[in-house]
N, CA, C and O of each residue as an XYZ file, in Angstrom:
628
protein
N     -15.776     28.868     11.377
C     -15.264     28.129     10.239
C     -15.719     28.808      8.943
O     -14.924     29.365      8.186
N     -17.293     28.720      8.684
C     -17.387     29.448      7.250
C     -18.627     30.539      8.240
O     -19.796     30.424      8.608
N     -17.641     31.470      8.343
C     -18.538     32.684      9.002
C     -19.215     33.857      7.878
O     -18.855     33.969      6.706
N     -20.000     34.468      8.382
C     -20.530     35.537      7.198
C     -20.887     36.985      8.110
O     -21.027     38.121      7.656
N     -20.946     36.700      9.009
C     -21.449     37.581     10.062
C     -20.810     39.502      9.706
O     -19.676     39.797     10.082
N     -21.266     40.051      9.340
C     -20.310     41.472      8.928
C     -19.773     41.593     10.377
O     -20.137     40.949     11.360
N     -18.564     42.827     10.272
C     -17.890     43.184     11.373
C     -19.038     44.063     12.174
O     -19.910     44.763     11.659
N     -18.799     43.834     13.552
C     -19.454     44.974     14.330
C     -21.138     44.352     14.328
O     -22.175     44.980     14.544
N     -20.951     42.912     14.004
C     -22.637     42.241     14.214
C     -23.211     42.378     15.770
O     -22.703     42.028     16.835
N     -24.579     43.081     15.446
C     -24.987     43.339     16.870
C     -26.106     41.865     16.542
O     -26.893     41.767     15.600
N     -25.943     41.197     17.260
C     -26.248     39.548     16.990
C     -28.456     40.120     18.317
O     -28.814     40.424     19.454
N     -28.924     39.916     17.173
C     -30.417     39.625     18.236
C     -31.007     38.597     19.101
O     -31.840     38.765     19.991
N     -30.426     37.454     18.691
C     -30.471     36.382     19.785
C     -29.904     36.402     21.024
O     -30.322     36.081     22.137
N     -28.391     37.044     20.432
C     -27.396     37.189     21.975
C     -28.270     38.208     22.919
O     -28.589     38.037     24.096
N     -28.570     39.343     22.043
C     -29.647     40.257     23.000
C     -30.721     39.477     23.877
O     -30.711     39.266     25.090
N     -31.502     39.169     23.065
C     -32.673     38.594     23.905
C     -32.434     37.469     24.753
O     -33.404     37.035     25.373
N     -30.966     36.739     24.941
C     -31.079     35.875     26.216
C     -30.035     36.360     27.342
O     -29.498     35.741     28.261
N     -29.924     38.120     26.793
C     -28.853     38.440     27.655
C     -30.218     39.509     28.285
O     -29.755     40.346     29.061
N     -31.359     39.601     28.149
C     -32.455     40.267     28.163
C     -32.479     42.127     27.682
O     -33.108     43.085     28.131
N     -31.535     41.989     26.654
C     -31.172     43.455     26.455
C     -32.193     43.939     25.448
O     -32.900     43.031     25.012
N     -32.573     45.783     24.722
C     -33.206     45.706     24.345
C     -32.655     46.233     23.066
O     -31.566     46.645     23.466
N     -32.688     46.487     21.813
C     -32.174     46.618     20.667
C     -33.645     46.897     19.434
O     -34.663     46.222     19.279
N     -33.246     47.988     18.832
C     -34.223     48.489     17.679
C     -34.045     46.858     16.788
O     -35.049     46.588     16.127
N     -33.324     46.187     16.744
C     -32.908     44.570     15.433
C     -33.638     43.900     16.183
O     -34.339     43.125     15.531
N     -33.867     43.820     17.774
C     -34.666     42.705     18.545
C     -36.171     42.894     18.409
O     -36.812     43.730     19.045
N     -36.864     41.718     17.184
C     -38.047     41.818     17.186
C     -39.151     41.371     18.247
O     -40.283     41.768     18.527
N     -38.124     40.148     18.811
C     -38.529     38.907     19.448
C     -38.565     39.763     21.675
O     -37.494     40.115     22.169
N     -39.456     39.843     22.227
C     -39.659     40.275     23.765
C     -39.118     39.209     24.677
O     -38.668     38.285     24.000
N     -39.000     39.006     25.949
C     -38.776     37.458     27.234
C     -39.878     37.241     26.833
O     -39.934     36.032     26.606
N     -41.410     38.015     26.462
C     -43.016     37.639     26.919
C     -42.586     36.129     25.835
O     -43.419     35.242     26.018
N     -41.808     35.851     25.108
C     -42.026     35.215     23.911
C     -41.500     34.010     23.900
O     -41.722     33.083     23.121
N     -40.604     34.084     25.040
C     -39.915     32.412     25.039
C     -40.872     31.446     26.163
O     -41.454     31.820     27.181
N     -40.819     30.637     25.803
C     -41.364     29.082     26.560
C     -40.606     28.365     26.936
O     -41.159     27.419     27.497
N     -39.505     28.295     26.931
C     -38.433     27.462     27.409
C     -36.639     27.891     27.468
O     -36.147     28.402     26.462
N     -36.065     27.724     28.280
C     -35.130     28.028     28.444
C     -34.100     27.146     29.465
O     -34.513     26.798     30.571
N     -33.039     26.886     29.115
C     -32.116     26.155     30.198
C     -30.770     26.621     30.132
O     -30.658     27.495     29.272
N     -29.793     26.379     30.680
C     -28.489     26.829     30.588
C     -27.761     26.717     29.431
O     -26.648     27.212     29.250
N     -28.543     25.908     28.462
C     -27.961     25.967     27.322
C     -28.531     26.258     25.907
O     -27.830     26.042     24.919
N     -29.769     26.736     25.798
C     -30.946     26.627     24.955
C     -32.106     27.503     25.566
O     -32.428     27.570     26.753
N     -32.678     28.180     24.458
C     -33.369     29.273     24.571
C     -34.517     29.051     23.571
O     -34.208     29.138     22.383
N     -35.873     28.760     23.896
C     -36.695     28.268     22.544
C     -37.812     29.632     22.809
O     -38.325     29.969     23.876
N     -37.991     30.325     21.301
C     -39.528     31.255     21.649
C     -40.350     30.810     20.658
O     -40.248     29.776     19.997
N     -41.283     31.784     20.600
C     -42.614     31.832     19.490
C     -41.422     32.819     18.576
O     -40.610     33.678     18.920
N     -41.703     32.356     17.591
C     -40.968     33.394     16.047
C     -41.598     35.077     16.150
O     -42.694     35.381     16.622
N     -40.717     35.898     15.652
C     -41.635     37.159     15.330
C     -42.198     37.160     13.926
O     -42.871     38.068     13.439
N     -41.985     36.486     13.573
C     -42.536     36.081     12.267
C     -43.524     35.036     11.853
O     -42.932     33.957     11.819
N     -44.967     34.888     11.475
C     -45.445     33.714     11.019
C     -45.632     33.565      9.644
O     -45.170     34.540      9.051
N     -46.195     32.616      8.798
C     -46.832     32.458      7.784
C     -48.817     32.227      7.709
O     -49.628     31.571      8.363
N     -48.886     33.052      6.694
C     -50.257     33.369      7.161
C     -51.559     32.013      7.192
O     -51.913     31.091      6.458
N     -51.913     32.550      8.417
C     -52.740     31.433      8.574
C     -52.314     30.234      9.362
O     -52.933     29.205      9.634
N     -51.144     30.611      9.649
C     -50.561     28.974     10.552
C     -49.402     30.559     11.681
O     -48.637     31.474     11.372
N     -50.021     29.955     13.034
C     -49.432     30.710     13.576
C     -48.353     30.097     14.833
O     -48.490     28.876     14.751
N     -47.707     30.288     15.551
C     -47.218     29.785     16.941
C     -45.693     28.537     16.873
O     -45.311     27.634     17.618
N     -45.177     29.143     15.520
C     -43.801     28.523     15.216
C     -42.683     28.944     16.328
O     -42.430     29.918     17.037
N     -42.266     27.905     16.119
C     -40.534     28.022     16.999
C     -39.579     28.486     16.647
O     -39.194     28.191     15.516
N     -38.779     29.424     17.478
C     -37.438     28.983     17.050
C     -36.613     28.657     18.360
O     -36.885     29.164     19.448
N     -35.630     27.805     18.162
C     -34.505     27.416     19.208
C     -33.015     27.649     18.585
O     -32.415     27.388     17.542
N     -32.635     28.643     20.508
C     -31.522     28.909     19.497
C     -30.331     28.635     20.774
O     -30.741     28.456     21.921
N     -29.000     28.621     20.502
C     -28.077     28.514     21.868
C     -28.134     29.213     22.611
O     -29.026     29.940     22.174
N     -27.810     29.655     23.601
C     -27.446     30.621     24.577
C     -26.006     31.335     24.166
O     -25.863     32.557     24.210
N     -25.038     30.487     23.791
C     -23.683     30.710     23.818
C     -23.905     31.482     21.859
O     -24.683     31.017     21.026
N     -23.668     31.787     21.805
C     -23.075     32.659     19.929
C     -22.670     31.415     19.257
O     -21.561     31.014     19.610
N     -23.287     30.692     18.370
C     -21.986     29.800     17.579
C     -23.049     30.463     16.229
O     -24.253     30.714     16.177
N     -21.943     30.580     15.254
C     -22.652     31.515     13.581
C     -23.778     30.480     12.762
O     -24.694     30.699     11.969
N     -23.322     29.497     13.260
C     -23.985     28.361     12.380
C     -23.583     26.669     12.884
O     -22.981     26.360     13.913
N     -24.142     25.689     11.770
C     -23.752     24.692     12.426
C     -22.665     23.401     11.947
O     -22.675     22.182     11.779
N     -21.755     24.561     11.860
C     -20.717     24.154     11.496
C     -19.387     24.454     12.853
O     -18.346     23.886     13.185
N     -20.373     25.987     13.444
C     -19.752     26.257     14.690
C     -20.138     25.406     16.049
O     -19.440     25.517     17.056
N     -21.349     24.509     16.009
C     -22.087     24.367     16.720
C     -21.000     23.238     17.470
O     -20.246     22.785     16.610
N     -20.787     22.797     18.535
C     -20.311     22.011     19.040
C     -20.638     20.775     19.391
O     -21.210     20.881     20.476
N     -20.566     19.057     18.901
C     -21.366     18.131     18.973
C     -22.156     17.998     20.022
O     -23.360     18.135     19.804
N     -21.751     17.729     21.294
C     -22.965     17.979     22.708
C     -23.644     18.625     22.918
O     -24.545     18.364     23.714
N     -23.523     19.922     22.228
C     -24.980     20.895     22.131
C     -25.730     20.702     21.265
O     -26.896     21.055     21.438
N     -25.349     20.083     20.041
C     -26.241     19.653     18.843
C     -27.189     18.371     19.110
O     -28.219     18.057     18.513
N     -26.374     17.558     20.458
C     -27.316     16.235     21.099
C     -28.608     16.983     21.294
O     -29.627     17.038     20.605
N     -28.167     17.707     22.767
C     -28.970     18.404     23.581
C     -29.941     19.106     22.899
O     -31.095     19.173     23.321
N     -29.458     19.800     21.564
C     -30.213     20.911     21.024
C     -31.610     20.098     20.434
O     -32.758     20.375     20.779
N     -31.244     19.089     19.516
C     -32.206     17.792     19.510
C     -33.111     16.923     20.242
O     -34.191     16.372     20.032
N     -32.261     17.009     21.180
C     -33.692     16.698     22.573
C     -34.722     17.551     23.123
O     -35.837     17.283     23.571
N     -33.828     19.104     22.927
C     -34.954     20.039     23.543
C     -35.958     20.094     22.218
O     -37.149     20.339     22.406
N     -35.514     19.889     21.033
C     -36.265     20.055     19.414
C     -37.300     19.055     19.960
O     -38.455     19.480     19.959
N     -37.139     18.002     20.353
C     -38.236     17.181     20.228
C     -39.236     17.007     21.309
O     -40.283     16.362     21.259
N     -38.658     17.798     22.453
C     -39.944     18.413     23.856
C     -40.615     18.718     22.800
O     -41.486     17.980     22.339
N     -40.187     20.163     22.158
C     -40.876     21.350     21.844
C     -41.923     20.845     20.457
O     -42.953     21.436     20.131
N     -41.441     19.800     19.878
C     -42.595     19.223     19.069
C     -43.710     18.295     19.570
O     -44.819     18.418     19.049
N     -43.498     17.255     20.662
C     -44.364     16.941     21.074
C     -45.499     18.474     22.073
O     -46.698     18.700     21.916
N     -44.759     19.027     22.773
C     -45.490     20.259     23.095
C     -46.440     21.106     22.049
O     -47.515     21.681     22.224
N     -45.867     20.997     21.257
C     -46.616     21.843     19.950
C     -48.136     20.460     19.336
O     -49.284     20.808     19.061
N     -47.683     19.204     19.291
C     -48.513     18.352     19.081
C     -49.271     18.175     19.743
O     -50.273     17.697     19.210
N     -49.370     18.443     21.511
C     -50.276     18.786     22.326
C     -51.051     20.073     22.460
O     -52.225     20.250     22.785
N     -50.178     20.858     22.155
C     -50.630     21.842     22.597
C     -51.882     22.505     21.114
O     -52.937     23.035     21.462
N     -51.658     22.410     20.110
C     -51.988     22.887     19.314
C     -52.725     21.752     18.068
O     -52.957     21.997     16.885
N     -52.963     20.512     18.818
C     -53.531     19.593     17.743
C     -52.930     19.354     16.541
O     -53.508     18.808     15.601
N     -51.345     19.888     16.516
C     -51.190     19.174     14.839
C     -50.846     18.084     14.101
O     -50.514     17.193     14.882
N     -50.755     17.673     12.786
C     -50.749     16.466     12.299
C     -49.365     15.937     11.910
O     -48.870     14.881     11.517
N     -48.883     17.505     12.287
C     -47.214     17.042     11.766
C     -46.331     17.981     12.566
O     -46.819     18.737     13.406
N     -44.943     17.931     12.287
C     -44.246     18.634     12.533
C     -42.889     19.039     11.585
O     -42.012     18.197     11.394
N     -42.816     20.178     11.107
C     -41.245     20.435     10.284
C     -40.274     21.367     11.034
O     -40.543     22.231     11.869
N     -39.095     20.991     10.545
C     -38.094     21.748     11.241
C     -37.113     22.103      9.941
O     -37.264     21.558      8.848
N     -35.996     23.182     10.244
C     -36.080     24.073      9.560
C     -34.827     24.743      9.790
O     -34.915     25.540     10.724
N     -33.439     24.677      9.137
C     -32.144     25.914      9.873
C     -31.501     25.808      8.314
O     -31.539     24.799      7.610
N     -31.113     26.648      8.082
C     -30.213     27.624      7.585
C     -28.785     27.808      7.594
O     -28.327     27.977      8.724
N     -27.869     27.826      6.551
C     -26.223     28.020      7.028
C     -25.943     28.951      5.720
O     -26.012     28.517      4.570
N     -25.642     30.188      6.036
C     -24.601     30.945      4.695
C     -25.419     31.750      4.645
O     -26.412     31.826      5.368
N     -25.096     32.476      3.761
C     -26.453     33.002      2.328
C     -26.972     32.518      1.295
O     -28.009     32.821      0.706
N     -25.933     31.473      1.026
C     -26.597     31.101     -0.097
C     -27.831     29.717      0.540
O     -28.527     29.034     -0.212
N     -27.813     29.638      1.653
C     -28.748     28.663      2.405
C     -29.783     29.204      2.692
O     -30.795     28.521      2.851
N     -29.801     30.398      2.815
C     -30.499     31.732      3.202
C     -30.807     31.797      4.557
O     -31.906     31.980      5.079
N     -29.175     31.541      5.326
C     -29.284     32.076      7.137
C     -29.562     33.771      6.933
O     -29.021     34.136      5.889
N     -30.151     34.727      7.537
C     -30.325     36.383      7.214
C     -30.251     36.508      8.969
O     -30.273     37.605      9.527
N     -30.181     35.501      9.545
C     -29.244     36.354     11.482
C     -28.333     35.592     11.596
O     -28.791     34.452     11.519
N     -27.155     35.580     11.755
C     -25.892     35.094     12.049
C     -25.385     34.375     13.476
O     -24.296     34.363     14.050
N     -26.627     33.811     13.762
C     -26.442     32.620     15.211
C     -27.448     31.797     14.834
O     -28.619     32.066     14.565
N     -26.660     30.391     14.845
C     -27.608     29.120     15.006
C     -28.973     29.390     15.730
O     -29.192     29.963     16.797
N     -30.038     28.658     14.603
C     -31.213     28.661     15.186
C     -31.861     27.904     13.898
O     -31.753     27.947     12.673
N     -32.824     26.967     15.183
C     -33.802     25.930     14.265
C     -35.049     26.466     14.451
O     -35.473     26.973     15.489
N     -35.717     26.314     13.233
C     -37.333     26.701     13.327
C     -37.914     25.571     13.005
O     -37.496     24.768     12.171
N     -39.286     25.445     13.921
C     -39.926     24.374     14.016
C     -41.272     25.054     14.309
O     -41.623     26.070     14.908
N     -42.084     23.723     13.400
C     -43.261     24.756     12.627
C     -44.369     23.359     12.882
O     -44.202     22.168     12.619
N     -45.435     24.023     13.450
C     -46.602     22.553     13.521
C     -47.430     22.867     12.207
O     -47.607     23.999     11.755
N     -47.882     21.753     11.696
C     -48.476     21.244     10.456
C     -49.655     20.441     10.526
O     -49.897     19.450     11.215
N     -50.431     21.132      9.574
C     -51.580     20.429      9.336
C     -51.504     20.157      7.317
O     -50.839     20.716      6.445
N     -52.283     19.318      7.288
C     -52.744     18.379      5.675
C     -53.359     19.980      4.919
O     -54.251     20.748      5.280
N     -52.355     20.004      3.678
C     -52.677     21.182      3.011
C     -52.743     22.711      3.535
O     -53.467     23.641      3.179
N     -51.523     22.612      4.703
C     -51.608     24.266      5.247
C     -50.420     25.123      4.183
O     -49.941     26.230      4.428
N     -50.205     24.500      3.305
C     -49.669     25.474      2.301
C     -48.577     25.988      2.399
O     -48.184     26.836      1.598
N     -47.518     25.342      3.933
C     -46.849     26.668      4.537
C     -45.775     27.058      3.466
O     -45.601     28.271      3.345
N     -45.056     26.271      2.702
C     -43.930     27.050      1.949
C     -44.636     27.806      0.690
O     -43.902     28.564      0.056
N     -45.800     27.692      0.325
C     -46.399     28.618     -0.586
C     -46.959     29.639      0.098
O     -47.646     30.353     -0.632
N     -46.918     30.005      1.336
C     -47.818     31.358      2.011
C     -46.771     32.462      2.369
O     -45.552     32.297      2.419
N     -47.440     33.581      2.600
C     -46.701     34.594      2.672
C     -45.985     34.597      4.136
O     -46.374     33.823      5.011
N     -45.018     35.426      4.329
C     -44.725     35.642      6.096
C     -45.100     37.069      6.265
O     -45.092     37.945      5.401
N     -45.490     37.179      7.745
C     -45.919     38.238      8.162
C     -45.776     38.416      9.759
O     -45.909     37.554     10.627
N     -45.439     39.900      9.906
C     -44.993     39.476     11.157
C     -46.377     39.057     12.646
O     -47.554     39.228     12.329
N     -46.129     38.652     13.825
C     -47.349     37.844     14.535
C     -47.184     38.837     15.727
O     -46.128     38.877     16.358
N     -48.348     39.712     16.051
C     -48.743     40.377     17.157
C     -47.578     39.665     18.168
O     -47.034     38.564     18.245
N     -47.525     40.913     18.870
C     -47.086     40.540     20.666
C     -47.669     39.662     21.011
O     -47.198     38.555     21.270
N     -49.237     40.117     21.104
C     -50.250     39.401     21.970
C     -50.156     37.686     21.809
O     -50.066     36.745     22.598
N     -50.222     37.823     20.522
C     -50.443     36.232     19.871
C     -49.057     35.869     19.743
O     -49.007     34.765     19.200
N     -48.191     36.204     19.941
C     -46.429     35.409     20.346
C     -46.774     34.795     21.698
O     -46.809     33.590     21.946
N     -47.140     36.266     22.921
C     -46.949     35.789     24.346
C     -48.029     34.589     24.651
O     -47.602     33.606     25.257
N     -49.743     34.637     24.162
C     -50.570     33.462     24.040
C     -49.928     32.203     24.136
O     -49.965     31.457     25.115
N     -49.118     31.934     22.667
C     -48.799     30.485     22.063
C     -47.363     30.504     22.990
O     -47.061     29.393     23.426
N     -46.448     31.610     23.344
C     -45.479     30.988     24.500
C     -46.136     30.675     25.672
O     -45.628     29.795     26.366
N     -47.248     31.252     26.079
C     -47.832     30.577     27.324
C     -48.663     29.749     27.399
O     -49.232     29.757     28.491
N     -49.175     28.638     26.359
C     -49.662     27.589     26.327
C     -48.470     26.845     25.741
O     -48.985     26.010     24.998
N     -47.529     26.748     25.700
C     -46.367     25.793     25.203
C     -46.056     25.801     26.555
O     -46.580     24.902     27.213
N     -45.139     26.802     27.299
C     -44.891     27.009     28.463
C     -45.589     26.118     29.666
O     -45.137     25.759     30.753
N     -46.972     25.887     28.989
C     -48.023     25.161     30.270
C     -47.444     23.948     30.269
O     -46.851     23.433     31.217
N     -47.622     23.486     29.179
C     -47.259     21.971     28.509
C     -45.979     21.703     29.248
O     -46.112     20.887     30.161
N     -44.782     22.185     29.079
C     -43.459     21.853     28.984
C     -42.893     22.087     30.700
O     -42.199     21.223     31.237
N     -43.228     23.126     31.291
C     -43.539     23.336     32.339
C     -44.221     22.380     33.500
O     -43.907     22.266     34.685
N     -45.372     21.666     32.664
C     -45.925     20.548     33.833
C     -45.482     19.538     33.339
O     -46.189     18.534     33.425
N     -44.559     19.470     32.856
C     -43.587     18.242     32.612
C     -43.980     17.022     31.904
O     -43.374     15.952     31.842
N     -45.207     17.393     31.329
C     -46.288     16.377     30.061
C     -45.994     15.612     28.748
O     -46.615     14.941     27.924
N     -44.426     16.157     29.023
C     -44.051     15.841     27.502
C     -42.631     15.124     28.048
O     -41.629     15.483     28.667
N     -43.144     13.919     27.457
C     -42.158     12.419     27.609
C     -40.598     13.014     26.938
O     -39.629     12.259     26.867
């Protein structure tokens, strides 16, 4: 509908749940925690400093945004959003939770497939005043494999 995507978009999400590998793909498999036939959630390659082990969830299927998004996946996409926050509230002690998507440029989407970021919070972590930077391998695959524990032993209502 309101697409932006340039011609010839080599899309990095589609890569990484098609497990392909691409110089644009920041994000590894070591990095996702969850996955189902319709939804694909990892650790970000990106954090803000000092707060580490953010989400993103994104479709499986290509839709540009969420305007493309189709209502029953936007249910679904919402239910898996809210595993993955109680998981993060277990897993990581926090006091809050924000979530986070993007449509256009002028919204400032900068990858051209739906995807929500979801970010655990603590009282005065500063996050929209801190810098981003990108987050080790090591410390992506860590925080996907303690989310993974959580969501995995089925702990989260």
């Amino acid at each position: 509908m309101y697409n932006h995507a340039p011609e010839n978009y080599i899309c990095p999400f589609c890569l990484l749940v098609r497990g392909e590998e691409n110089e644009r793909l920041l994000s590894s498999p070591a990095d996702i925690f969850y996955q189902d036939e319709h939804i694909t959630a990892l650790i970000a390659s990106h954090k803000w400093t000092d707060q580490g082990g953010n989400a993103i969830l994104i479709p499986n299927r290509h839709f540009e945004n969420l305007y493309d998004l189709p209502d029953d996946l936007g249910a679904h996409f919402f239910s898996v959003t809210r595993r993955v926050a109680l998981a993060m509230k277990r897993t990581y002690g926090c006091e809050g939770i924000s979530i986070r998507q993007h449509n256009e440029p002028a919204g400032n989407q900068d990858v051209w497939h739906f995807h929500l970021h979801v970010f655990p919070r603590y009282s005065g972590d500063n996050l929209y005043g801190s810098q981003r930077i990108l987050a080790s391998p090591e410390e992506r695959a860590a925080c996907a494999a303690r989310l993974r524990a959580v969501l995995v032993g089925d702990r989260v209502a």
